[in-house]
N, C-alpha and C positions, 0 to 999 in steps of 0.2 A: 504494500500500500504506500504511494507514491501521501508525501505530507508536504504540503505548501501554505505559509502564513501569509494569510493576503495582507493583513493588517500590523506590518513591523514599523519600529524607528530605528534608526542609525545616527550616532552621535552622540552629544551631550546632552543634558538633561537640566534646565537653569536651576534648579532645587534637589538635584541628587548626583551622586554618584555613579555610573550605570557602566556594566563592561562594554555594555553595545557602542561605549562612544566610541570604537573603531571599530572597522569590518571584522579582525582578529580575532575580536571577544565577543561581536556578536554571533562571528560561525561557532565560537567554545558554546554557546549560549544552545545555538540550534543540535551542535552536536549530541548536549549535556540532556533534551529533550527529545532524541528523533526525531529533527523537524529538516524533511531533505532541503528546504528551500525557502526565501522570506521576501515577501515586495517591500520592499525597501522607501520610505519617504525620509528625507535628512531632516531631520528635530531643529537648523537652522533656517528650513522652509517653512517649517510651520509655525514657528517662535520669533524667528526673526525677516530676514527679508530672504524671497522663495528665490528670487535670483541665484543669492552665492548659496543657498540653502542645493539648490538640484546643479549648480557648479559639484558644487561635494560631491555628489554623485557620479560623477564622469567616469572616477577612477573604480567605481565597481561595475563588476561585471557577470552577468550571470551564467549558471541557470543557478549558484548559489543565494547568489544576494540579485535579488532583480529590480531595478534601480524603478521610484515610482515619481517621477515630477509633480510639484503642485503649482497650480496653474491660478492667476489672476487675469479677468476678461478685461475686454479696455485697451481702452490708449493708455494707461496708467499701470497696467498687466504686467506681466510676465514674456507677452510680445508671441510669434507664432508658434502655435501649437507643437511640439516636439511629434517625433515618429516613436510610435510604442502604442501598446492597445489598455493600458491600467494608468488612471491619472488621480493624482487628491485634489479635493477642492474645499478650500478652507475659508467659507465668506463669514463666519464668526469671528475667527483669531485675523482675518486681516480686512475686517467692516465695509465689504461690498455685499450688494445686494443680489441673492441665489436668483430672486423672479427678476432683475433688472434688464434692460435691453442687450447690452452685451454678456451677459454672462447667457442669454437665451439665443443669440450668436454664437457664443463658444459651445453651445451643447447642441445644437444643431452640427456644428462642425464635428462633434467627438461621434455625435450619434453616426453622422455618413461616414466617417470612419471604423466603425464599432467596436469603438471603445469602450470603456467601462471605466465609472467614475466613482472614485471611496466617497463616502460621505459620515461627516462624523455626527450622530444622530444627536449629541448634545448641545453643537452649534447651530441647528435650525431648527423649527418646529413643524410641524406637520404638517400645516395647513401652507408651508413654503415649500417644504417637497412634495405635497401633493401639485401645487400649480407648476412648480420645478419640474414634475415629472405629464400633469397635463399638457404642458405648451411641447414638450419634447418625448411624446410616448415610447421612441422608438429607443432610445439613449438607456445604455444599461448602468444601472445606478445600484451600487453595495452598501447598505446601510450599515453602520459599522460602533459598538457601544451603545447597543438598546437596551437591551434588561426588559425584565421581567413589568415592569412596571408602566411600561409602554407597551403592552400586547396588543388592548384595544385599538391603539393609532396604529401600530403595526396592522395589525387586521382589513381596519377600513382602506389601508394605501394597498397595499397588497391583494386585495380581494382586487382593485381595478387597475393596478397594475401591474402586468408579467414581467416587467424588467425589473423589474425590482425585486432585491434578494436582502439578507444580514447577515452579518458573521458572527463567528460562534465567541467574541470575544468575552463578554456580558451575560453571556444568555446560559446563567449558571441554575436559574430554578429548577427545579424537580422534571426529569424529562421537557426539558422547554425545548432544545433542540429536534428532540423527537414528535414533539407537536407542531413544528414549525414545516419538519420534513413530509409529517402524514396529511399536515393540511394545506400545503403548497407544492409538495414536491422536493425531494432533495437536493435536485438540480439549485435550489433558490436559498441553499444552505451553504456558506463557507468557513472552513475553520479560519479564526484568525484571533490572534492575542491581543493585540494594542501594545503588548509592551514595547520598552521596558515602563511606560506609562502605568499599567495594570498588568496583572499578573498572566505569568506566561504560563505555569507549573498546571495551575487548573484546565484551564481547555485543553492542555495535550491528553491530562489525564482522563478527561470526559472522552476526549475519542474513543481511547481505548475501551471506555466502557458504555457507549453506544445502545440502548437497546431496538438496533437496526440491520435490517438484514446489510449481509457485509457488503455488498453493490453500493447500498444506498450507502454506506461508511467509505467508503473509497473515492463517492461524487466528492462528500463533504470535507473529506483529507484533502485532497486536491487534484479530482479529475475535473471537479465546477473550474478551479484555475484555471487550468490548464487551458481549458476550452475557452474561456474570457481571453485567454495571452495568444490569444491562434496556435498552439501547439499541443493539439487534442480532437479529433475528429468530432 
């Protein structure tokens, strides 16, 4: 069973210590968890400015670490879209607007691309990714640090939108993962940690204990990845 973290940091952390601040310690990190593989966003893109934040990035290269740009829309942005199929889009930590005209520019663009976009579920609310994902139906979108407490908004987005999937970063309640699988599809399920933001140690362990037929545990390792990075039929 092939394991890929759609949801990694690389780098420093403004309030901790973290091995992941280099590639070195975050592969010790993946090793120490069987994790074969990690999308990669630099912690200076999403904390500081995304420019030198996915510069950092240059020097990795995968299919270990796979390098994830975060992208600002605009003339004020981050400027043309890179080549790659997985992007973050952070309009909380750098206060542009997710339904605004250019950011519905740039999603139009990722969508004819088909690309697939992280989103971090505590920087927008619902009713922003619901119009986020109405004006751009076709645009696959990873909702990423929902929890348990957000099912119902999960629900209502999900019920009318198929692109849209979560990762397993959060989603520590009782069989949540396996309700998310029987009532959506596994396909719409990704493992992913957040860390070293949140913890890594749990969801590797939830995989393992799964109560999913093994198919459906091998989408949500990382054959959904795979297929989102075009390298998965």
């Amino acid at each position: 069973m092939t394991v890929i973290d759609i949801n990694r940091m690389l780098g420093p952390l403004p309030y901790d210590e973290v091995a992941s601040r280099e590639p070195e310690g975050l592969a010790a990190e993946l090793d120490r968890l069987h994790i074969d593989s990690a999308c990669v966003v630099h912690t200076h893109a999403v904390y500081g400015d995304p420019r030198d934040g996915n510069a950092s990035l240059s020097a990795v290269k995968g299919p270990r670490l796979r390098p994830v740009p975060v992208l600002i829309p605009g003339p004020l942005g981050t400027g043309d879209v890179p080549a790659g199929r997985l992007v973050r889009l952070c309009p909380g930590e750098h206060r542009w607007s997710l339904t605004g005209e250019h950011s519905l520019v740039l999603a139009a663009e990722l969508a004819g691309r088909r690309a697939t976009v992280l989103l971090a579920w505590e920087t927008v609310s619902a009713a922003e990714v619901r119009r986020f994902a109405d004006a751009c139906p076709t645009l696959r979108i990873v909702l990423t640090g929902t929890g348990y407490r957000s099912l119902r908004e999960l629900a209502e987005l999900m019920d009318v939108h198929e692109e849209l999937s979560v990762d397993t970063s959060t989603l520590a309640g009782h069989l949540q993962v396996e309700w998310f699988a029987a009532r959506y599809g596994a396909r719409r399920v990704l493992f992913g940690t957040g860390a070293p933001v949140t913890d890594d140690a749990g969801p590797r362990y939830q995989l393992d204990t799964l109560d999913l037929p093994k198919t459906d545990t091998a989408l949500i390792a990382g054959g959904n990845a795979l297929r989102l990075l075009g390298e998965h039929p």
